[in-house]
N, C-alpha and C positions, 0 to 999 in steps of 0.2 A: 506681526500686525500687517505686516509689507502685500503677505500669500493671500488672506484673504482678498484684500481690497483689488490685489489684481489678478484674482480668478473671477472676482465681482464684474472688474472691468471687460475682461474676455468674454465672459459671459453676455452682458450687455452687449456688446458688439455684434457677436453672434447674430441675439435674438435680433437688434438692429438691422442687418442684413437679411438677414432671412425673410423679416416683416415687409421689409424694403422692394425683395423681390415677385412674396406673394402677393404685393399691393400690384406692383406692374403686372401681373397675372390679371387682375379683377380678384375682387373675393368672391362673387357669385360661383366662378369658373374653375376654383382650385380644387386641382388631385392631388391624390398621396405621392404619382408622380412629380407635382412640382412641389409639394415640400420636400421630399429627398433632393432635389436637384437643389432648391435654396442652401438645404444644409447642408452639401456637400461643396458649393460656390464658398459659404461661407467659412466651414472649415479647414479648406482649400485655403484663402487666402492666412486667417491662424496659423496654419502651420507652415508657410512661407514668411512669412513676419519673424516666429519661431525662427528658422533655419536662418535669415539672417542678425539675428542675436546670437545663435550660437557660432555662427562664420568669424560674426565679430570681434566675440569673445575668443575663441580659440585659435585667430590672427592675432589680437593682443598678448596672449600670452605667450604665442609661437615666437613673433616678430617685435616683441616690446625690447626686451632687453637686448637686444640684437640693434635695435635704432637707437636705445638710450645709449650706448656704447658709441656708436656713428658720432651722435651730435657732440660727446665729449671728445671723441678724438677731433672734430671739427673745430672745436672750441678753441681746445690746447695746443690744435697745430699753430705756428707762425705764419704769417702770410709772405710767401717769401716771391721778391720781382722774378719774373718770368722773361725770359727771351722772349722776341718778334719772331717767329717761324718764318722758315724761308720757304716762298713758296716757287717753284720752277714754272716759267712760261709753257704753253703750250704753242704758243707763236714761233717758229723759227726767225732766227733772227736776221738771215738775211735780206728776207722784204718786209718793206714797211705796212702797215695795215691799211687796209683797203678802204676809201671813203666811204661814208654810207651813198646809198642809191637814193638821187634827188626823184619827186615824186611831185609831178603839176600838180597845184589845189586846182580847185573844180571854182568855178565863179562864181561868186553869191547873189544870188536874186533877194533877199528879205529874207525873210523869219516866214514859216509853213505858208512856203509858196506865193507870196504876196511878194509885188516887185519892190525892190529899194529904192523906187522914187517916190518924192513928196512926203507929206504928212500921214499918217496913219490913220489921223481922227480930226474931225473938222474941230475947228474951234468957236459954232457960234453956241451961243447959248445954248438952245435948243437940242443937241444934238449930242452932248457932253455925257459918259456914262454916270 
């Protein structure tokens, strides 16, 4: 019952595509070269769909029981404490490390070029955004 309904489905798709492409053609303007070229768009894309169902499938079977094996060993192992790694310096240790390099800030005038005197915005009534 399965084979029918999804050769139905492919099919549908197909002619969907195809109808899809000779519509951005114009119907007036359509050649027999652009119905080839739709249905080969179309079954172009089918048959890469295709190929990754079967990549899928035939990783799953390749690589299935190969991971189900992983996660059990994973499981069953004990979690057991670990050392701290010792990691060695690249600093020699005779001299001390070098301050960082102090760097003048620049002086602030205000916010995009406006000076930082006074008020920004009047405060009468009238003039308030």
């Amino acid at each position: 019952m399965r084979l029918p309904i999804l050769v139905y489905g492919v099919l549908y798709v197909v002619l969907e595509m195809v109808g899809h492409a000779l519509e951005t053609v114009g119907w007036r303007r359509v050649t027999p070269l652009h119905v080839a070229s739709a249905l080969v768009d179309a079954l172009l894309a089918i048959v890469m769909a295709i190929a990754v169902l079967v990549l899928w499938d035939v990783g799953r079977r390749r690589w299935g029981p190969a991971f189900r094996a992983w996660q059990a060993r994973q499981v069953a192992a004990p979690e057991e404490p670990r050392e701290a790694l010792g990691v060695p310096s690249w600093r020699p240790e005779s001299e001390p490390p070098s301050p960082p390099l102090a760097v003048a800030a620049t002086p602030r005038t205000g916010t995009y070029g406006t000076t930082g005197h006074g008020r920004r915005f009047r405060e009468d009534p009238g003039h308030l955004l």
